[in-house]
MOPAC internal coordinates of N, CA, C and O (Angstrom, degrees):
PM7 1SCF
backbone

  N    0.0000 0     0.00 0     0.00 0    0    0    0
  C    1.4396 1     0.00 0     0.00 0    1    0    0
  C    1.5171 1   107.77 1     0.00 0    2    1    0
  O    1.2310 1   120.34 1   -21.72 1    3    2    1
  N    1.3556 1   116.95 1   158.28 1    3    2    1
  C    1.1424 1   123.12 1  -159.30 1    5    3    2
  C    1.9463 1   111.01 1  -123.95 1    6    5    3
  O    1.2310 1   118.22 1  -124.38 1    7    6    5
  N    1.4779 1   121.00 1    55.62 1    7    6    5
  C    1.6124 1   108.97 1  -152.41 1    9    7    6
  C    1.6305 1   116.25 1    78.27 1   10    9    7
  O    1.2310 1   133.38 1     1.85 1   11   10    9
  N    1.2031 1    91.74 1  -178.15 1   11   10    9
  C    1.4968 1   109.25 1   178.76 1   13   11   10
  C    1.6554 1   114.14 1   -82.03 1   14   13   11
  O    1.2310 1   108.65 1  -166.60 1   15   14   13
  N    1.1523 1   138.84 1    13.40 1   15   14   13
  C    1.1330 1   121.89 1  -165.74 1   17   15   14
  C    1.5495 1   121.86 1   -89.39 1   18   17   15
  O    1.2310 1   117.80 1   -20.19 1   19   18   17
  N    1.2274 1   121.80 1   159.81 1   19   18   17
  C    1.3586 1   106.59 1  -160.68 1   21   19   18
  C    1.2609 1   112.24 1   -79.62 1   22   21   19
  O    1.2310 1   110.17 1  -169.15 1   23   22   21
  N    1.3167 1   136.07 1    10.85 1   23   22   21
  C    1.5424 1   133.88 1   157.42 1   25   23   22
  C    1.5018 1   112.96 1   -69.16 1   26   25   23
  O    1.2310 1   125.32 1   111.56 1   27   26   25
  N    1.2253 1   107.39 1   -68.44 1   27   26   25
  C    1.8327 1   114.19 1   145.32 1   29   27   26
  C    1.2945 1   113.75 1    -1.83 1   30   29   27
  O    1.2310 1   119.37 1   103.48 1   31   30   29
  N    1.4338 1   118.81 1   -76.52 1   31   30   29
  C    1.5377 1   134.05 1  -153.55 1   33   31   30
  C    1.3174 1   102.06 1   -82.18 1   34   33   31
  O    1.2310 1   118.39 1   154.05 1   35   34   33
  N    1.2241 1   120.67 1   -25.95 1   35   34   33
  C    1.6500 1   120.06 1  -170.37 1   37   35   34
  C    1.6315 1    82.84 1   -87.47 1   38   37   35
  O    1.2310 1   104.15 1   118.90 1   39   38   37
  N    1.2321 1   146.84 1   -61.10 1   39   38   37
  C    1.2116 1   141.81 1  -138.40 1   41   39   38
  C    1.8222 1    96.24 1   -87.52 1   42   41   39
  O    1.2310 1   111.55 1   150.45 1   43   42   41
  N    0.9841 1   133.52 1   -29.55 1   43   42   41
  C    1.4939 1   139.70 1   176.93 1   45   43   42
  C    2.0317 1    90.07 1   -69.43 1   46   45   43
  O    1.2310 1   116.55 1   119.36 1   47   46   45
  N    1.4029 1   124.16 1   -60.64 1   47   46   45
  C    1.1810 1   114.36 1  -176.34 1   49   47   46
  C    1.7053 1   110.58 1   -56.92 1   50   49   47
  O    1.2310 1   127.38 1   136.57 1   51   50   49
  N    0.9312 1   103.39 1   -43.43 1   51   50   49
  C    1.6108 1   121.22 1  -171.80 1   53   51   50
  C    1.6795 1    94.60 1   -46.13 1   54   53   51
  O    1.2310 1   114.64 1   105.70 1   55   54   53
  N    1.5437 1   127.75 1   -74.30 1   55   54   53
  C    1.1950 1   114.87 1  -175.03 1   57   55   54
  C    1.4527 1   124.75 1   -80.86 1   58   57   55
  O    1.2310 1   126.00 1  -179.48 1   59   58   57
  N    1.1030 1   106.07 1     0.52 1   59   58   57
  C    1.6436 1   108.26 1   157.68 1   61   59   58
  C    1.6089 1   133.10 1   -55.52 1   62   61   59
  O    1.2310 1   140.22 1   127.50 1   63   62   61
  N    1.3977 1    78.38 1   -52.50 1   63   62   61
  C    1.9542 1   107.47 1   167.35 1   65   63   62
  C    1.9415 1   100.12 1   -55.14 1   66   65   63
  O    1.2310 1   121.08 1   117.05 1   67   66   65
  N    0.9102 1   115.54 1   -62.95 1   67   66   65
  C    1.5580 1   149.15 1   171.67 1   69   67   66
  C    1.6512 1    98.53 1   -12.62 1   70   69   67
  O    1.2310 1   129.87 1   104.91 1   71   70   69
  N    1.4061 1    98.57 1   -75.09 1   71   70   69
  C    1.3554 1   130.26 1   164.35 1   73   71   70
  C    1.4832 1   129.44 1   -25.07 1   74   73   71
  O    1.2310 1   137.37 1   104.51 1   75   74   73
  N    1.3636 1    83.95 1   -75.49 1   75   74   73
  C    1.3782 1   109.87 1  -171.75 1   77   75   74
  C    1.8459 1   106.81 1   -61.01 1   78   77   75
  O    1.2310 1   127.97 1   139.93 1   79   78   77
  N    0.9673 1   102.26 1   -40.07 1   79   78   77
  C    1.7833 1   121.31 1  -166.17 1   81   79   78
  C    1.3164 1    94.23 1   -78.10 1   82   81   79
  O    1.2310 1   115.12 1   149.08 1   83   82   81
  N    1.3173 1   126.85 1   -30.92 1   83   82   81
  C    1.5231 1   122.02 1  -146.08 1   85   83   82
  C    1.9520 1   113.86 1  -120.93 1   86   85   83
  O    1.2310 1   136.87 1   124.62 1   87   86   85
  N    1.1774 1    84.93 1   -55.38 1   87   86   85
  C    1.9805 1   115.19 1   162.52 1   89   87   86
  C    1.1765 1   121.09 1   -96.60 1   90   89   87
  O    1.2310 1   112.52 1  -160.56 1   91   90   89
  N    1.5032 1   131.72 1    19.44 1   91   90   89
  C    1.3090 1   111.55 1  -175.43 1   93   91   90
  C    1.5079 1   118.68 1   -46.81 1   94   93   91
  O    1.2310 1   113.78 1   -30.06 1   95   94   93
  N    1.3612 1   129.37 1   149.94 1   95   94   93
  C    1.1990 1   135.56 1   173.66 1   97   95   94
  C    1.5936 1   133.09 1    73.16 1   98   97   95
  O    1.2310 1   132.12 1   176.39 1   99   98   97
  N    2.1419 1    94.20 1    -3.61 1   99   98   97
  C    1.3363 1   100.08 1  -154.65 1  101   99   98
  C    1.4316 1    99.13 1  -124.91 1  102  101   99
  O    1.2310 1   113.84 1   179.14 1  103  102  101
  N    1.5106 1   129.26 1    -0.86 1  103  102  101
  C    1.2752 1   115.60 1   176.65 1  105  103  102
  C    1.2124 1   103.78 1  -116.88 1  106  105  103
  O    1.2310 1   124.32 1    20.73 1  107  106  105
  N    1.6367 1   109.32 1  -159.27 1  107  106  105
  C    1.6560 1   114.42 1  -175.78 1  109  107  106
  C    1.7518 1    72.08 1  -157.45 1  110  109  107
  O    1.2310 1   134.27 1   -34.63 1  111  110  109
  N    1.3039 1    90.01 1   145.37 1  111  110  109
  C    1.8395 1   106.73 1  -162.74 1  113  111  110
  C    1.9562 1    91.61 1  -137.78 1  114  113  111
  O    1.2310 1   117.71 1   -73.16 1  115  114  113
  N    1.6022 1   121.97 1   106.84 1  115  114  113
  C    1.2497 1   130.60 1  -177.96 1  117  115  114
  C    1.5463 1   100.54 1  -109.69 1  118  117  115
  O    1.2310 1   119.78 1   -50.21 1  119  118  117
  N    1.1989 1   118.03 1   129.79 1  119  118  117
  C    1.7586 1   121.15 1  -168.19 1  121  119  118
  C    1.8056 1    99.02 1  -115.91 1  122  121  119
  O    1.2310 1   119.73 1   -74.63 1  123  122  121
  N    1.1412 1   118.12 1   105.37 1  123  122  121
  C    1.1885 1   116.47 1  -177.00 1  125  123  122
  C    1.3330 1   126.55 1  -102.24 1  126  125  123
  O    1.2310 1   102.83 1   -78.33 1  127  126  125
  N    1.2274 1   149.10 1   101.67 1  127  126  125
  C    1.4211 1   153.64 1  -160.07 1  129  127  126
  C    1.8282 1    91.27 1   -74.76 1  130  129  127
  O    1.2310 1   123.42 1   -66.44 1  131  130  129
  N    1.4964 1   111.04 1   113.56 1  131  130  129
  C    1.3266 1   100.75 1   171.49 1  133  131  130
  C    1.5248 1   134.32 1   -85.85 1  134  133  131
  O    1.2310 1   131.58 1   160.64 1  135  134  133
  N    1.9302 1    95.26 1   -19.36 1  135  134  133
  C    1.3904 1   110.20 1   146.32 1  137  135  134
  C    1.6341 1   134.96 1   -42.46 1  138  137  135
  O    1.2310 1   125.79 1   141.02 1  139  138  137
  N    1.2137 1   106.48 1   -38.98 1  139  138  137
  C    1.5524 1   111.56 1   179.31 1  141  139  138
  C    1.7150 1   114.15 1  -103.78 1  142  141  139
  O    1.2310 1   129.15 1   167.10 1  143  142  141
  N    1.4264 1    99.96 1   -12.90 1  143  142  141
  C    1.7501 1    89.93 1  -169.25 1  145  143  142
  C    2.0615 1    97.21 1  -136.33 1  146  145  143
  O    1.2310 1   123.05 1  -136.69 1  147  146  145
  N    1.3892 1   111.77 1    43.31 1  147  146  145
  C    1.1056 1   128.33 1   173.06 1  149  147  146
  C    1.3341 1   133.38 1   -21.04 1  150  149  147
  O    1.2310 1   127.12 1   159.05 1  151  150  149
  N    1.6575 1   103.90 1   -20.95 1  151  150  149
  C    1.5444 1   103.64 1   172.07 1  153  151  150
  C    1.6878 1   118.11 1  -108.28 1  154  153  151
  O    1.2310 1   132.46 1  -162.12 1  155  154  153
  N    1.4413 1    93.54 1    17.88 1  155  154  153
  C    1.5240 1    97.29 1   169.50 1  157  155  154
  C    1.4516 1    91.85 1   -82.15 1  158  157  155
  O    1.2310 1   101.89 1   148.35 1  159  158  157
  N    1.3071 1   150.69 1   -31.65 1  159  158  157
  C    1.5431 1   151.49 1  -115.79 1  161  159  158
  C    1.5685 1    92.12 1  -111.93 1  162  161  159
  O    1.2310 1   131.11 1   130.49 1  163  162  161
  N    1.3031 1    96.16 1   -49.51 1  163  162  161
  C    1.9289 1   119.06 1  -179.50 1  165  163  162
  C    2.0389 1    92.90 1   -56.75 1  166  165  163
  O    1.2310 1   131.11 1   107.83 1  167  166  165
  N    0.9414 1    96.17 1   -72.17 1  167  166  165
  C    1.6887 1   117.06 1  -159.07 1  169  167  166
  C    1.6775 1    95.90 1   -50.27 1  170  169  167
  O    1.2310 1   119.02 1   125.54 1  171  170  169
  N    1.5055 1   119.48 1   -54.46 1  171  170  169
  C    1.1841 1   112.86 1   175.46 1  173  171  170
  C    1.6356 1   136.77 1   -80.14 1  174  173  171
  O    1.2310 1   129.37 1   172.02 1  175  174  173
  N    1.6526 1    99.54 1    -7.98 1  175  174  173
  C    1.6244 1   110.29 1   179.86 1  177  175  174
  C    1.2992 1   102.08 1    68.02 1  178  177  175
  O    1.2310 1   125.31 1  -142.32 1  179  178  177
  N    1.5168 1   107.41 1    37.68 1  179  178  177
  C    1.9031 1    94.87 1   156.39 1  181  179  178
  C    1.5217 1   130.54 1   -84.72 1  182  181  179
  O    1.2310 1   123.22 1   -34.70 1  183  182  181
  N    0.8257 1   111.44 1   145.30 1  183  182  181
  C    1.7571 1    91.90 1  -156.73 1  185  183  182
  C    2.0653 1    92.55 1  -129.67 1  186  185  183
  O    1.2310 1   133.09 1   175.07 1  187  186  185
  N    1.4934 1    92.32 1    -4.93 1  187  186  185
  C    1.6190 1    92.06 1   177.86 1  189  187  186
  C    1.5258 1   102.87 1  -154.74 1  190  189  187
  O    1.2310 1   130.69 1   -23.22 1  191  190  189
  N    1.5086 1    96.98 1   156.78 1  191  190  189
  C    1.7385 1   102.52 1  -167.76 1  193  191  190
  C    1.9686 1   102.22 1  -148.17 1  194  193  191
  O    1.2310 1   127.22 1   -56.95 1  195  194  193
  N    1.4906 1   103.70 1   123.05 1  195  194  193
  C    1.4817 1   128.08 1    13.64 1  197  195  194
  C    0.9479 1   130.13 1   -88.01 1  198  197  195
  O    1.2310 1   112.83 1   -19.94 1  199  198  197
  N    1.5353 1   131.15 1   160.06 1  199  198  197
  C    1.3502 1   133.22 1   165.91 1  201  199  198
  C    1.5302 1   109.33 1  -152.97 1  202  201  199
  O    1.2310 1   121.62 1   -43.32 1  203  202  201
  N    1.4418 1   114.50 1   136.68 1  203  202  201
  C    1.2310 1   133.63 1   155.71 1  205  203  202
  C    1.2309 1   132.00 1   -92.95 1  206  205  203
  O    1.2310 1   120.78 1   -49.05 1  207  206  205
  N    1.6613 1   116.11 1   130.95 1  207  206  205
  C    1.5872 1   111.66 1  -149.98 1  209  207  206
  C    2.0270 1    81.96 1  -126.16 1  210  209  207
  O    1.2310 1   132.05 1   -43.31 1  211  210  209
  N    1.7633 1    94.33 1   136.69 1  211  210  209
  C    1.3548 1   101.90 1  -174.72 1  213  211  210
  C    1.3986 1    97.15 1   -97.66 1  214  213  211
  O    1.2310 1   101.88 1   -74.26 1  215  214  213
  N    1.5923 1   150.70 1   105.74 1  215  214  213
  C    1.3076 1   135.00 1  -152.82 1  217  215  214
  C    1.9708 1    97.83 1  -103.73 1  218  217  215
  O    1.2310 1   130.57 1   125.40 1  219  218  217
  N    1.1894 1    97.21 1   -54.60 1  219  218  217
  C    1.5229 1    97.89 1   174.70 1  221  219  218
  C    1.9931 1   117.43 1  -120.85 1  222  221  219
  O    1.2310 1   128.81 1   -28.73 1  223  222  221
  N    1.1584 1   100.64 1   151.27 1  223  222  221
  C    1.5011 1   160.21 1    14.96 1  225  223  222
  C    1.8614 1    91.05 1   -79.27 1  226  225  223
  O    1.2310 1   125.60 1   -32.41 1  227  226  225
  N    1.0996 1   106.85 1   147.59 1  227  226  225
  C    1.2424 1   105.57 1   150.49 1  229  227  226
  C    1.7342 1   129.73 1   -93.20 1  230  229  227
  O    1.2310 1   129.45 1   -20.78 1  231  230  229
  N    1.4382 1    99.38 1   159.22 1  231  230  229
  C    1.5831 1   127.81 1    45.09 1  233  231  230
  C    1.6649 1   105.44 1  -107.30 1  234  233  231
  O    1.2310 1   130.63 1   -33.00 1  235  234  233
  N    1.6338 1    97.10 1   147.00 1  235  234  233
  C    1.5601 1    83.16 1   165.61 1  237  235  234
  C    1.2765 1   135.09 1   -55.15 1  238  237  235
  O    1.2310 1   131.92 1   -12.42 1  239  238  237
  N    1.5347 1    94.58 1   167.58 1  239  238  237
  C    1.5950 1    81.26 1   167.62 1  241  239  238
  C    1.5902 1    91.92 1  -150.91 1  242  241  239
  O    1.2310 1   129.01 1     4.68 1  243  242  241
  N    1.8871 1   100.24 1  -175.32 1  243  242  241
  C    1.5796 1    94.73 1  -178.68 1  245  243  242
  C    1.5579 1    95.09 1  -164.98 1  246  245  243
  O    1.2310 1   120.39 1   -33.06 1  247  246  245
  N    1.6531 1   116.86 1   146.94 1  247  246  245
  C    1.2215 1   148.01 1   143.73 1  249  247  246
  C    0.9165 1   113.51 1   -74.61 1  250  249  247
  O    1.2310 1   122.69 1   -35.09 1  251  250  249
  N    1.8694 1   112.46 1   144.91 1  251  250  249
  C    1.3754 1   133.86 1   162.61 1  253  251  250
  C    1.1933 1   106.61 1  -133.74 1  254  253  251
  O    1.2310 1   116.68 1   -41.24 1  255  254  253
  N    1.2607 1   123.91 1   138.76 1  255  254  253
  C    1.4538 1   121.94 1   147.26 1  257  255  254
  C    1.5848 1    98.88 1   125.86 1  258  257  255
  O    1.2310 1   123.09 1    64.46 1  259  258  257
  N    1.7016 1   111.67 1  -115.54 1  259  258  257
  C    1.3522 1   110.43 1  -153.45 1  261  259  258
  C    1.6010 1    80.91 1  -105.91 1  262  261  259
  O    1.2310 1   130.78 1   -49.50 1  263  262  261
  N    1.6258 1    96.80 1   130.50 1  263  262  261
  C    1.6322 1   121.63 1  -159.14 1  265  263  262
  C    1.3361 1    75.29 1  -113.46 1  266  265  263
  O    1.2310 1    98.06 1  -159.58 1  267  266  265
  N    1.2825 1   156.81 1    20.42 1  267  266  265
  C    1.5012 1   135.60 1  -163.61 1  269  267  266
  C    1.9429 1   101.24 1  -106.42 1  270  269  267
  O    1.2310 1   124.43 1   123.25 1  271  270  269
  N    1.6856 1   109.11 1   -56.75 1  271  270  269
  C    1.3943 1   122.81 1   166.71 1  273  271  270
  C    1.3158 1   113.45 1   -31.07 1  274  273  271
  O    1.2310 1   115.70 1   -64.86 1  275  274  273
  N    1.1299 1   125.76 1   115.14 1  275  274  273
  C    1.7683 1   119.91 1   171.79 1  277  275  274
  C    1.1296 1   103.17 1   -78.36 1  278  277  275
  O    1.2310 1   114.82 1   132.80 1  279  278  277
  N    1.5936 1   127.42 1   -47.20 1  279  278  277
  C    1.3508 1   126.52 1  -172.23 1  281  279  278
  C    1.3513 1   116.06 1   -61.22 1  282  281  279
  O    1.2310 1   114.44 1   164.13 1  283  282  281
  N    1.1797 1   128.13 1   -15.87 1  283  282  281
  C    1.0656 1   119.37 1  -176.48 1  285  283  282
  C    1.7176 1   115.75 1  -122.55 1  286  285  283
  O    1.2310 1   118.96 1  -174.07 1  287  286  285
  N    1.5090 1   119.59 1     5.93 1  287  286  285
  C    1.2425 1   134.07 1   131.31 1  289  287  286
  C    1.7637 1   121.57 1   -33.54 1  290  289  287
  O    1.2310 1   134.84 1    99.72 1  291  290  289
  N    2.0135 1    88.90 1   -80.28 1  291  290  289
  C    1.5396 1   100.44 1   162.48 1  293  291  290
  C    1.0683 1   127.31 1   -22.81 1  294  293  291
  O    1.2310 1   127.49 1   125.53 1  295  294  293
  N    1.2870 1   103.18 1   -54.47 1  295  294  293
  C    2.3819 1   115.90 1  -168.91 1  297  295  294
  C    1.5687 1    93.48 1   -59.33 1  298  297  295
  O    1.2310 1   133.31 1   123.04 1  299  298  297
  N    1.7601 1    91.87 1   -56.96 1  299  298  297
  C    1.7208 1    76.96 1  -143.79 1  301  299  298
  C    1.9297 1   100.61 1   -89.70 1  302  301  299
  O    1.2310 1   123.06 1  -165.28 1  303  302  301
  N    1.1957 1   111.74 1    14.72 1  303  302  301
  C    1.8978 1    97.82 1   158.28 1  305  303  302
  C    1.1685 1   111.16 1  -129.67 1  306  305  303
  O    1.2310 1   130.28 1  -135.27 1  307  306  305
  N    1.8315 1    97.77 1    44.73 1  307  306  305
  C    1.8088 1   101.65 1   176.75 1  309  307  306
  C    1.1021 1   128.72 1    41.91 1  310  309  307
  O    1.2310 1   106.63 1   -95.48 1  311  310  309
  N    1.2932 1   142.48 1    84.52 1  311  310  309
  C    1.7271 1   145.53 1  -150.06 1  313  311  310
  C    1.4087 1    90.60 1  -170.58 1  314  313  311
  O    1.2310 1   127.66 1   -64.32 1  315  314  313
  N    1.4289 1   102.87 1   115.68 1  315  314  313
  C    1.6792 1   103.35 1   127.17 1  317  315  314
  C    1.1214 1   143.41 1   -18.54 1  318  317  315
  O    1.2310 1   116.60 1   -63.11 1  319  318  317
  N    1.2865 1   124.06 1   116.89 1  319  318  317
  C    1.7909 1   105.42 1   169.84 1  321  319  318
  C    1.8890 1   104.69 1   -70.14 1  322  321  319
  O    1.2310 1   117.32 1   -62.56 1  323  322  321
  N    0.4826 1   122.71 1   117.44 1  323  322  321
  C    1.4501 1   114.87 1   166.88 1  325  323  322
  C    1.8747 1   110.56 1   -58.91 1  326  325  323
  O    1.2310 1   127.19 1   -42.65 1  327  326  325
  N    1.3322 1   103.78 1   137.35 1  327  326  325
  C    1.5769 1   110.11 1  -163.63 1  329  327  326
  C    1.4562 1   122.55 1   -62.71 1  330  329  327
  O    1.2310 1   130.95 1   159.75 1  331  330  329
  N    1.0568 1    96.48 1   -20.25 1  331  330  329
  C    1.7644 1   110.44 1   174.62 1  333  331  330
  C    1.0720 1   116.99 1   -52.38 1  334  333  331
  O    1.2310 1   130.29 1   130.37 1  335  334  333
  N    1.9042 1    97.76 1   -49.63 1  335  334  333
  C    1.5235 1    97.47 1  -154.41 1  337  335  334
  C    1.1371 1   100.11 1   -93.47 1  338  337  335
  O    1.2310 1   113.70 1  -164.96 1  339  338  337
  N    1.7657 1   129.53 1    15.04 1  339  338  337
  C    1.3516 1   129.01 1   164.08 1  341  339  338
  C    1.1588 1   117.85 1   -75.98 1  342  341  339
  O    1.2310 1   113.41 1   157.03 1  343  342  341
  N    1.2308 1   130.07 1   -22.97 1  343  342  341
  C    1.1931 1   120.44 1  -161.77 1  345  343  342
  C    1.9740 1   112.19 1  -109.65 1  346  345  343
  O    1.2310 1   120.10 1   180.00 1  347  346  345

C-alpha cells in the first residue's frame, strides 16, 4: 500500500473481500504502507504500488495495478474461485 489514499483503501478493501470470499480461513493478509515502512519495498523489489505479493505456497507470485477485479486477482495469483462465491 501506498499512504492513505483512496486508491490504496479501495484496493486493501478490494482484496480483503477477495479473501474472505475466496480463502476464508486459509490466508494471512499483511498490509504494508511502503511510505512508512520503506524497507519492506527494498526487501521485496516493489517497484509499484498497489501490489499484492502471493509469498506461499510457492512459487510466488505478484499483482500490480488495479487490485479492484477479483477475476483477475484470481488469474494472476493462481486461485480458485471458490464455488460459493460463484454463484
Amino acid at each position: 500500500m501506498a499512504g492513505t489514499a483512496p486508491r490504496s483503501l479501495r484496493a486493501v478493501e478490494s482484496v480483503r473481500r477477495i479473501c474472505e470470499a475466496h480463502l476464508a480461513g486459509r490466508y494471512e493478509l499483511e498490509i504494508v504502507d511502503i511510505y512508512q515502512q520503506p524497507e519492506f519495498a527494498e526487501r521485496d523489489r516493489i517497484l509499484a504500488a498497489p501490489i499484492l505479493l502471493r509469498i506461499a505456497p510457492l512459487p510466488e507470485r505478484r499483482i500490480a495495478g488495479d487490485l479492484l477485479d477479483a477475476e483477475r486477482v484470481l488469474v494472476g495469483l493462481n486461485i480458485q474461485p471458490a464455488a460459493e462465491a460463484q454463484r
